[in-house]
C-alpha positions in Angstrom: 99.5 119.6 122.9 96.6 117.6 121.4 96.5 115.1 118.6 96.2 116.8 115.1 95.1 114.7 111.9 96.7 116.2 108.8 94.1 116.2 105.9 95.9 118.6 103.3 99.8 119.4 102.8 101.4 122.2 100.5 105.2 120.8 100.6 105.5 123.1 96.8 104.8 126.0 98.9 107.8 125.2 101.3 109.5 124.4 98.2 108.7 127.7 95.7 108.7 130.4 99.4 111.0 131.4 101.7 108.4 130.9 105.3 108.8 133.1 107.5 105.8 133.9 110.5 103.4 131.2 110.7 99.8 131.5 112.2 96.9 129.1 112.8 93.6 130.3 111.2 90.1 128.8 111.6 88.1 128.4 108.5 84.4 129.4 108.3 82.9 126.0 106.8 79.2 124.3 106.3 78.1 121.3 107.2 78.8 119.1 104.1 82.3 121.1 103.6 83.3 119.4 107.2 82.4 116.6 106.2 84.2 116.3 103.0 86.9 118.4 105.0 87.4 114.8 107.4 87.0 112.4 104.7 90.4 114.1 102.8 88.6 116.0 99.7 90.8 119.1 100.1 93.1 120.3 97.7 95.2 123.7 99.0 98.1 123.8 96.5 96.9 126.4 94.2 95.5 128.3 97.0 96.4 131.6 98.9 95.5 134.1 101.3 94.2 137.6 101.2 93.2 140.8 103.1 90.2 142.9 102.2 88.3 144.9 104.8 90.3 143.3 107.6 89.2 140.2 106.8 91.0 137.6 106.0 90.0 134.8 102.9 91.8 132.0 101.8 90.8 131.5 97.7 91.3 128.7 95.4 90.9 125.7 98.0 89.1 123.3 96.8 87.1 121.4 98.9 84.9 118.5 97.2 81.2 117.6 96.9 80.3 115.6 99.7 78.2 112.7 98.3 75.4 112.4 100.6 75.1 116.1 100.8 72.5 116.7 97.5 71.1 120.1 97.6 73.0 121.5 101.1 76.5 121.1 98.5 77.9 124.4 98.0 80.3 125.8 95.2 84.1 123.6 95.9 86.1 126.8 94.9 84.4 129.5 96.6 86.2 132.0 98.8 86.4 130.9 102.7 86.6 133.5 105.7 89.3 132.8 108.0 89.0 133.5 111.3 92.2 135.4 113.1 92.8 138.2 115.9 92.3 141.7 114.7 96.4 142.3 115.7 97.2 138.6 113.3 95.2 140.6 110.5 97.0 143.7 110.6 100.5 142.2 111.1 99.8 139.3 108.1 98.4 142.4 105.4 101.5 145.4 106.7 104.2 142.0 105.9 101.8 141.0 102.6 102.0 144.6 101.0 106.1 144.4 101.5 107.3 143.8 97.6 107.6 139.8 96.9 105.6 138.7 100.3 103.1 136.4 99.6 100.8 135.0 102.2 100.3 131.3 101.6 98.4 128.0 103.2 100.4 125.5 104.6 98.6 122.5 105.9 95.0 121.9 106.6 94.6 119.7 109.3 91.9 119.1 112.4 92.6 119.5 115.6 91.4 117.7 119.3 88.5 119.7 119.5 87.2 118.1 115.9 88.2 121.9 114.2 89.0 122.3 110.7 92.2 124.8 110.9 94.7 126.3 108.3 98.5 127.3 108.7 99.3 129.6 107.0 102.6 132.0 106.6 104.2 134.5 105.3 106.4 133.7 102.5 109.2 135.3 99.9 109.4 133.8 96.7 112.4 132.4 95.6 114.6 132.6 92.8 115.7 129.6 90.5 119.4 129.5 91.8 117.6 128.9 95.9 115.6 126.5 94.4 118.5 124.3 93.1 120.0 124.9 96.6 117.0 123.3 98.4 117.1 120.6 95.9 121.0 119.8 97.1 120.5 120.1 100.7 117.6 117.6 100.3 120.0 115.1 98.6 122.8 115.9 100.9 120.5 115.0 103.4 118.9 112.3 101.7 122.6 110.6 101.1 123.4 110.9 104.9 120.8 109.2 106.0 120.9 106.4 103.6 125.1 105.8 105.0 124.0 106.1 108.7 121.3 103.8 107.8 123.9 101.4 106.9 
């Protein structure tokens, strides 16, 4: 597997969803989006996914200005076409209209070939009382390793 340099993280979404199927999504871009894309201008944490016409869209990522980019800049919150197989589509909306499914963004990262792609999954909200839970097993987890450390 090639080397893959992580420009954007959403640990909340790990933290407020239940993930369950994960796919890798290409993300119709322009030139100056790339290239604010590799510099680290991304923000995905208010972001998510939909379907409309079997076609997939990721909205609310925010990608910045690029500075040299003047007149070519185009709107940083506009909606962005993802690019999946026909079969991804279908499977992502039938799990997305399912009561409480959400389909979120994961990471944003570029991959060997210089391409700017999107994880994204398929995700059940949780309630408060999971929540706390995650929060334990992450200091559970955080104690262990500090006494092994030792």
């Amino acid at each position: 597997m090639g080397e893959k340099k992580l420009i954007a993280n959403n640990k909340k979404a790990s933290y407020d969803f239940f993930l369950e199927d994960r796919y890798e999504a290409g993300i119709v871009l322009t030139g100056t989006e790339i290239k604010s894309v590799r510099q680290g201008k991304v923000n995905i944490k208010e972001s998510y996914v939909k379907i409309r016409n079997f076609e997939a869209f990721i909205i609310g990522m925010n990608i910045s200005h690029y500075e040299q980019g003047n007149i070519f800049n185009v709107e940083p919150m506009r909606e962005r076409k993802l690019l999946l197989h026909k079969r991804e589509i279908q499977k992502i909306d039938e799990a997305s209209k399912i009561k409480g499914k959400s389909i979120l963004p994961i990471r944003l990262y570029i991959n060997d070939k210089g391409l700017a792609k999107l994880e994204i999954a398929v995700g059940t909200g949780k309630k408060n009382y999971d929540k706390r839970q995650s929060i334990a097993d992450r200091d559970a987890k955080r104690r262990i390793d500090r006494l092994v450390k030792r």
